[in-house]
C-alpha positions as CSV (number, residue, x, y, z in Angstrom):
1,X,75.9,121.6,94.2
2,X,79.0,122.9,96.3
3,X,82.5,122.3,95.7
4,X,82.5,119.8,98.5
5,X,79.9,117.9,97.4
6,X,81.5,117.7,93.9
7,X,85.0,116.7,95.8
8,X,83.0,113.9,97.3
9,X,81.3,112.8,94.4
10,X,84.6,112.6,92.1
11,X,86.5,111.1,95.0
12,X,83.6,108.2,95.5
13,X,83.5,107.9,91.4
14,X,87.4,107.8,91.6
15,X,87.4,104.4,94.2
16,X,84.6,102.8,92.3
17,X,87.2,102.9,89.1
18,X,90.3,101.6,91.4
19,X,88.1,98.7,92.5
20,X,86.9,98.0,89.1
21,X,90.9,98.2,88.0
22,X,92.2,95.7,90.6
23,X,89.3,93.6,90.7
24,X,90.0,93.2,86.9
25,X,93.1,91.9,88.3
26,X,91.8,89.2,90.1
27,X,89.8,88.4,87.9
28,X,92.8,88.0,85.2
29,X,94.5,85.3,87.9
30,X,91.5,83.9,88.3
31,X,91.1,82.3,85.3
32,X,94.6,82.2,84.0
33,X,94.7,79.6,87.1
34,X,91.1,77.9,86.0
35,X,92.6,77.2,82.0
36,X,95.8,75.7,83.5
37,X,93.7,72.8,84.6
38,X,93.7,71.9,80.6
39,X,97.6,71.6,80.8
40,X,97.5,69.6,84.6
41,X,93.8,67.6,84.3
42,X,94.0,63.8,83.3
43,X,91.7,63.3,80.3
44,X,91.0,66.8,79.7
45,X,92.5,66.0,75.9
46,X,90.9,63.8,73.7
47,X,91.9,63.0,69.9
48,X,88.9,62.8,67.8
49,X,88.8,61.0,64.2
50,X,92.8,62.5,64.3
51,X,92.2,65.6,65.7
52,X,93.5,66.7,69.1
53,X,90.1,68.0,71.2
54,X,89.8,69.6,74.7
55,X,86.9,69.8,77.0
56,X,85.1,72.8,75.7
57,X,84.2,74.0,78.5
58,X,87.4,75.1,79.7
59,X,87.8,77.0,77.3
60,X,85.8,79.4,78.5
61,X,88.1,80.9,80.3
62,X,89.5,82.9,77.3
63,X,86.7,84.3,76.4
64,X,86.9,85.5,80.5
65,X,90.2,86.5,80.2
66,X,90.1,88.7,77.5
67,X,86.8,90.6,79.3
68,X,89.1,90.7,82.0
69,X,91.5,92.4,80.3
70,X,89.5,95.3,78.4
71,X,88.3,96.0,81.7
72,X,91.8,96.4,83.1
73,X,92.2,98.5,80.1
74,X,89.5,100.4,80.1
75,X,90.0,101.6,83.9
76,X,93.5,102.1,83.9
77,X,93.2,105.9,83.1
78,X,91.2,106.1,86.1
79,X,93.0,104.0,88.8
């Protein structure tokens, strides 16, 4: 291959990480604003035999976020 090619190649390679990076992001905000529901939805919270229970699935969304976070991580050397 010629250097121009190469330039083209790690330019492409270099986007494809920035878009990973910011759609990590958006991701993040995404479900940040999906798990507020359990703090704003009527009857999400239930007490069970004395124990304060939330619709499971809800919670979810942390499971998301933290995905969503090692791929902000994991990209950030690149973007």
């Amino acid at each position: 291959m010629n250097t121009q090619t190469c330039k083209a190649i790690s330019e492409e390679t270099s986007l494809g990480y920035k878009i990973i990076y910011y759609s990590g992001f958006l991701a993040l905000l995404t479900f940040i604003a999906t798990l507020s529901f359990l703090v704003t939805t009527p009857n999400t919270w239930k007490v069970v035999n004395g124990v304060l229970t939330t619709n499971f699935f809800l919670l979810k969304d942390i499971v998301f976020i933290s995905v969503s976070l090692l791929v902000i991580e994991h990209n950030k050397k690149h973007a």
